[in-house]
C-alpha positions as CSV (number, residue, x, y, z in Angstrom):
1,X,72.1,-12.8,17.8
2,X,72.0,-15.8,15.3
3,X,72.6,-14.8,11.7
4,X,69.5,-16.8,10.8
5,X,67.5,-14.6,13.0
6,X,69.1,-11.0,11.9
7,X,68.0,-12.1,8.3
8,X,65.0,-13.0,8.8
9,X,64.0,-9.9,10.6
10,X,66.0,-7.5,8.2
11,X,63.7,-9.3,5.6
12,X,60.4,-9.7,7.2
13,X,60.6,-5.7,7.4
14,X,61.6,-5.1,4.0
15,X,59.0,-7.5,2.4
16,X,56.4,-5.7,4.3
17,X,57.7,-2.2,3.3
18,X,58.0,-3.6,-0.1
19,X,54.2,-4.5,-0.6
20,X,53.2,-1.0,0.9
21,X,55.3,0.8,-1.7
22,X,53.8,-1.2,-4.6
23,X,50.4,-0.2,-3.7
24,X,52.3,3.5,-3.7
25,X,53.1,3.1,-7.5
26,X,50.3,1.9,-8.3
27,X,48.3,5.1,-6.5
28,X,50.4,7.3,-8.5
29,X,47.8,6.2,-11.5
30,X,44.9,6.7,-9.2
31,X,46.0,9.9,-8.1
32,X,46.6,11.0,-11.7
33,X,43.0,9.4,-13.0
34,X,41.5,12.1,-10.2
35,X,43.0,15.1,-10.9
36,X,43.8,14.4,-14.5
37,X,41.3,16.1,-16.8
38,X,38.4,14.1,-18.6
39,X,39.8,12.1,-21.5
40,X,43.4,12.1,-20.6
41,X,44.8,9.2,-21.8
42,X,46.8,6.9,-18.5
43,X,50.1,5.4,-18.8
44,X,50.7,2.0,-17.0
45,X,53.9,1.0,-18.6
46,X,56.2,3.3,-16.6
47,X,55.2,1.3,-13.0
48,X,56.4,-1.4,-14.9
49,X,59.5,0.1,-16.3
50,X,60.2,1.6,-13.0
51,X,60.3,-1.8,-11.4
52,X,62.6,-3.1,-13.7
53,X,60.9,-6.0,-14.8
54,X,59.4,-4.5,-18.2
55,X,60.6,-7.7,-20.0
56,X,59.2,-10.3,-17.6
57,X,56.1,-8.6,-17.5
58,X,55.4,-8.1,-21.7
59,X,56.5,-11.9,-21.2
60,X,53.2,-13.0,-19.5
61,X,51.0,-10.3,-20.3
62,X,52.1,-8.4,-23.5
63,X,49.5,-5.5,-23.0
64,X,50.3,-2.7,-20.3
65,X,46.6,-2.6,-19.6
66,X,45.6,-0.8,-16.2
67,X,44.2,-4.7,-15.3
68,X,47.5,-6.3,-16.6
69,X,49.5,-4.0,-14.6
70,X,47.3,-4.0,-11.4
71,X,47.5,-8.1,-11.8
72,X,51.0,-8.2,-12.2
73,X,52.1,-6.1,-9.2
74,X,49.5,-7.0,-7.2
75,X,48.5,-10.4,-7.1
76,X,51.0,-12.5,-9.2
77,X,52.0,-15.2,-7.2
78,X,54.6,-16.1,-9.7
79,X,56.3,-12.4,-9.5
80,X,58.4,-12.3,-7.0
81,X,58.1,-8.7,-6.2
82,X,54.1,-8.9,-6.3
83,X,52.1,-7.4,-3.4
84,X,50.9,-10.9,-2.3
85,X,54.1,-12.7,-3.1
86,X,55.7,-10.2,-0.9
87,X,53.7,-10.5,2.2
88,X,53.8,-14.3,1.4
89,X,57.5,-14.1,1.7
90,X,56.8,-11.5,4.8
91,X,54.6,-14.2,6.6
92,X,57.4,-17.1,6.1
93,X,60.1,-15.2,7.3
94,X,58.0,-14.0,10.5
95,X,57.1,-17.8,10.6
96,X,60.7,-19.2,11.2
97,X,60.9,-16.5,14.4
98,X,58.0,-16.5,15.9
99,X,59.9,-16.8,19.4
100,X,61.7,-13.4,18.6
101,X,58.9,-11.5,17.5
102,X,55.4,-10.5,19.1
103,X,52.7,-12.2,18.8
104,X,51.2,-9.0,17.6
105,X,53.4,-8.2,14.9
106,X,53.1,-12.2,13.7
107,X,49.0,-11.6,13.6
108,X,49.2,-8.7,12.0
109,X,51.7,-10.2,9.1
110,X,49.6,-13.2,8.8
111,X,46.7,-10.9,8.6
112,X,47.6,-9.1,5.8
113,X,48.8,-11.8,3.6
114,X,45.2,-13.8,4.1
115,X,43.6,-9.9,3.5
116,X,45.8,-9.7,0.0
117,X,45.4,-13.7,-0.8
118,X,41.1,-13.7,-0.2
119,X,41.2,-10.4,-2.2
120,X,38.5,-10.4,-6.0
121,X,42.0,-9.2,-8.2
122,X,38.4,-7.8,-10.2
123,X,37.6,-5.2,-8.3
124,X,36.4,-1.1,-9.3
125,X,38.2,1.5,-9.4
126,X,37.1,2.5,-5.9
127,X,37.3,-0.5,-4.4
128,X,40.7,-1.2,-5.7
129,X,41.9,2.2,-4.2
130,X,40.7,1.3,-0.8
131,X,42.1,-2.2,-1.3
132,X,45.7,-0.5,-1.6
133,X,44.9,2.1,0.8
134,X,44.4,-0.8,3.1
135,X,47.8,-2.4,2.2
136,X,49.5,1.1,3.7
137,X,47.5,1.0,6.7
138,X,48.4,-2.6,6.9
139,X,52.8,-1.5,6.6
140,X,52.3,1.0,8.9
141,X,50.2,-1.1,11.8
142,X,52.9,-3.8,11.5
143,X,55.9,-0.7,11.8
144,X,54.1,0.4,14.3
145,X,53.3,-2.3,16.4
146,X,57.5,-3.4,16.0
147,X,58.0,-0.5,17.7
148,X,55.7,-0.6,20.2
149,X,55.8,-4.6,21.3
150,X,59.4,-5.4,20.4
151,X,62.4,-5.3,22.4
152,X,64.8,-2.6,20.8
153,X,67.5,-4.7,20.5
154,X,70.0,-5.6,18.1
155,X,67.0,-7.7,16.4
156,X,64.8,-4.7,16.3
157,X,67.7,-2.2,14.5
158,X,67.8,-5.0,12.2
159,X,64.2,-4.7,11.4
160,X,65.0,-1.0,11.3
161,X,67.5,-1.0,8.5
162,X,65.6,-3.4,6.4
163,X,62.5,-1.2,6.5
164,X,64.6,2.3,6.2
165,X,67.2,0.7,3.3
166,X,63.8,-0.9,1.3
167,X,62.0,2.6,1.6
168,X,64.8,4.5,0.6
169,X,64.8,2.1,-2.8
170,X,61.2,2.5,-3.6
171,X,61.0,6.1,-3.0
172,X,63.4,6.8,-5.5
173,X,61.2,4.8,-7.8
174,X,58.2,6.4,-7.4
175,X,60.5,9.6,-8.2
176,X,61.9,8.0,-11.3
177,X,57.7,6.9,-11.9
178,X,57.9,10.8,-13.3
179,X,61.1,10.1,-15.8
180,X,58.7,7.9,-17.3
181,X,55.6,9.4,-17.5
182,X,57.4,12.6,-19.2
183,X,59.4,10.4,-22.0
184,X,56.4,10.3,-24.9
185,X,55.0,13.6,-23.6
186,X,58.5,16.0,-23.0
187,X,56.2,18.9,-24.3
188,X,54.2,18.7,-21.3
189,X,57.2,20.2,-19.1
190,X,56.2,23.2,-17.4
191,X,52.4,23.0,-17.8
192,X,49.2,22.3,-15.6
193,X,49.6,18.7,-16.5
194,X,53.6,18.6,-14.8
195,X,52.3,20.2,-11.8
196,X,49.4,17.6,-11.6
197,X,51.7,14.4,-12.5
198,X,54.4,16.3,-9.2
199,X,51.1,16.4,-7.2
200,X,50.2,12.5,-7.7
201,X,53.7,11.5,-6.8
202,X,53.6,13.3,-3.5
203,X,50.7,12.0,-2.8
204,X,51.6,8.6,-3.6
205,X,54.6,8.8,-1.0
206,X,52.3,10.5,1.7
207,X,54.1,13.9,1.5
208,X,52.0,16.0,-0.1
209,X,50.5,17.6,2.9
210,X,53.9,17.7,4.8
211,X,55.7,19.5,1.4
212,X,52.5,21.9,1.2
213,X,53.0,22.7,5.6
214,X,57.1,23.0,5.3
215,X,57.6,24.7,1.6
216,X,54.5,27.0,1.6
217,X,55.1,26.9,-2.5
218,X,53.5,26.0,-5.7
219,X,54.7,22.7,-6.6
220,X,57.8,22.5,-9.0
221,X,59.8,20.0,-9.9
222,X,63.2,21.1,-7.8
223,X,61.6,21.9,-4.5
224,X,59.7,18.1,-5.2
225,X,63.1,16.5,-6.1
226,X,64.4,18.2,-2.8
227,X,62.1,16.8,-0.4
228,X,61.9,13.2,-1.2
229,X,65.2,13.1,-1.6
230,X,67.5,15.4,0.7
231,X,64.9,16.3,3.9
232,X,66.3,15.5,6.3
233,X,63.1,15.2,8.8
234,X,60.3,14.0,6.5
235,X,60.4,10.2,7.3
236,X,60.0,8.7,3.5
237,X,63.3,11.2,2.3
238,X,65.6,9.2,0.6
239,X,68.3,11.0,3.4
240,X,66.1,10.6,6.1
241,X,66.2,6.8,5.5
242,X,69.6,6.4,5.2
243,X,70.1,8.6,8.8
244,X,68.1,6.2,10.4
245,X,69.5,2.9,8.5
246,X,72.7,4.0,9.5
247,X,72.2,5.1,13.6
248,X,70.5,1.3,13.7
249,X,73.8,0.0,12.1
250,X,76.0,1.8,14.1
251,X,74.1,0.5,17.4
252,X,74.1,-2.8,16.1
253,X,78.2,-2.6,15.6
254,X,78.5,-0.1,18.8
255,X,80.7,2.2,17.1
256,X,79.9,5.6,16.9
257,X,78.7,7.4,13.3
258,X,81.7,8.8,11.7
259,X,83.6,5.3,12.1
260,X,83.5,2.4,9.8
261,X,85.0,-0.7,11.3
262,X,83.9,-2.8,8.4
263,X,82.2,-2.8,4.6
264,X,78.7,-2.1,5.4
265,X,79.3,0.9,7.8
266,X,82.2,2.5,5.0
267,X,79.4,1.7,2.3
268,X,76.2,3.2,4.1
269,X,78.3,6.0,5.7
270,X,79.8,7.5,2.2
271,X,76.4,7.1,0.1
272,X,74.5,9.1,3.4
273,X,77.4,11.7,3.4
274,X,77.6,12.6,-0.5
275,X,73.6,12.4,0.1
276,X,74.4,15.2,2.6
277,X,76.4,17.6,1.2
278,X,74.7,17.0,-2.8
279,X,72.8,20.3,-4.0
280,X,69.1,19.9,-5.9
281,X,70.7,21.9,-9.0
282,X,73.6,19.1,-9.6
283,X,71.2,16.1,-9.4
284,X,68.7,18.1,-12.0
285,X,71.8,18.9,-13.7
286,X,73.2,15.3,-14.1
287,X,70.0,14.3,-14.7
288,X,66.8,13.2,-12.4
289,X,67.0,9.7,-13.3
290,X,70.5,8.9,-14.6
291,X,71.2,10.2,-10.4
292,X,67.7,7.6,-9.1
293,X,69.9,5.2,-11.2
294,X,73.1,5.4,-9.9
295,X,71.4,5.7,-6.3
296,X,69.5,2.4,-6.7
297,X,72.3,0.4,-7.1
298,X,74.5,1.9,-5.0
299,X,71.2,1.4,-2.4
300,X,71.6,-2.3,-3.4
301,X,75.3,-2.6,-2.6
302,X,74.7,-1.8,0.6
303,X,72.3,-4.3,1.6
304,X,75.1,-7.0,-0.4
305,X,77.2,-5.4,1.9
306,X,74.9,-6.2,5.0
307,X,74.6,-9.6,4.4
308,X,78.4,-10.2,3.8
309,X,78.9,-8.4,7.1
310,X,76.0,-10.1,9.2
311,X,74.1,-13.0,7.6
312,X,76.2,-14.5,5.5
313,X,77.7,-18.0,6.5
314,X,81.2,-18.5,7.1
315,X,83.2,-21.2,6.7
């Protein structure tokens, strides 16, 4: 397969993944506004800080108003990491394959980039939560109809790892959304309010059901931090992703898991396995976010390592 075609895939999945896990953040506020009681004062900044791109943002906006924040990650078209610049970007790179692809999975990229583009950025509260609760439906259709309508060839697993590697990414940044939330308001450890923020956040990554079906426990902060990050079934697991990134790797390279015939396999393979054998008490212990932290980047170098393996161009 041409390079130019692998990257495109690998990045027409992740933009897509991306703009679904933005409207995820941005739920967690929703979430909280619902369950929060009357009066409770909403903190926006942290979606920003979580991002990374605090200073950008106080830049063009100053203000971490709730329609700031929702304007910045939703329909900046100068921020790269916006919800329409992302399905923008999405749409161009299904654009330059559109011989590789389906036709259904280019309509339904197209689709949601007009949807996001045509949108009223002034919108109520309600109709801004169905507005994002269309954006997921939107991720999942076009995961959904890869799978369905695409050859699952080496094209496809590169799909695969993009979506899997950009999930893994974000749901540790809707876990870090929590690290936060908790820095002005430490005293609220422990208390109905912790419980409520833990509840938002796993609804926010679509695992709140699945956490109450396989832990049959109250929420707390350990058994939370446990199943986004080390389940190994539950399909928006940090582990879970980086089981599946790594099979699609390894059937890209046809070597089996467990050897690492270049830099990408070695990288994926040791952050999956220290993933594997890690204990909920060490990563509490080290700290929640200093361990999202180190995760993220190491998350990162593996997708440099990716593109040095498989897209780069060489002379």
């Amino acid at each position: 397969m041409l390079s130019r075609v692998a990257d495109s895939i690998y990045w027409l999945n992740r933009y897509v993944e991306r703009a679904e896990n933005i409207a995820r953040f941005l739920d967690v506020n929703f979430n909280l506004i619902l369950d929060s009681p009357t009066g409770m004062t909403q903190q926006w900044e942290p979606l920003i800080m979580t991002t990374g791109d605090l200073p950008l943002f106080q830049e063009r906006y100053g203000r971490d108003t709730a329609e700031n924040v929702i304007q910045f990650l939703s329909f900046d078209a100068s921020y790269a990491n916006s919800i329409l610049s992302c399905l923008h970007s999405a749409r161009e790179n299904a654009r330059s394959i559109r011989e590789i692809i389906s036709s259904e999975m280019w309509e339904q990229v197209n689709g949601a980039y007009m949807m996001v583009r045509d949108a009223n950025p002034q919108q109520s509260l309600p109709e801004l939560r169905e507005f994002f609760a269309e954006i997921k439906l939107a991720g999942h259709l076009f995961a959904g109809l890869m799978d369905a309508t695409m050859t699952h060839n080496e094209g496809w697993h590169f799909g695969k790892i993009g979506r899997f590697l950009e999930r893994a990414d974000k749901t540790s940044r809707i876990l870090d959304v929590k690290y936060y939330i908790l820095l002005p308001s430490v005293k609220d450890v422990g208390t109905t309010m912790d419980e409520i923020q833990w509840m938002a956040l796993l609804k926010s990554a679509s695992a709140y059901e699945m956490y109450r079906k396989c832990s049959q426990h109250r929420i707390t902060p350990d058994r939370v931090i446990e199943f986004l990050t080390l389940d190994r079934h539950f399909p928006r697991s940090i582990l879970f992703c980086l089981l599946e990134a790594q099979a699609s790797l390894h059937e890209i390279t046809g070597t089996p898991i467990g050897t690492y015939r270049n830099v990408a396999e070695r990288s994926l393979g040791r952050l999956r396995t220290e993933l594997d054998y890690i204990a909920t008490e060490e990563i509490i212990n080290a700290g929640l976010h200093e361990f999202l932290d180190t995760l993220q980047g190491r998350i990162n170098t593996v997708g440099h390592k990716i593109y040095e393996e498989f897209f780069a161009l060489r002379s």
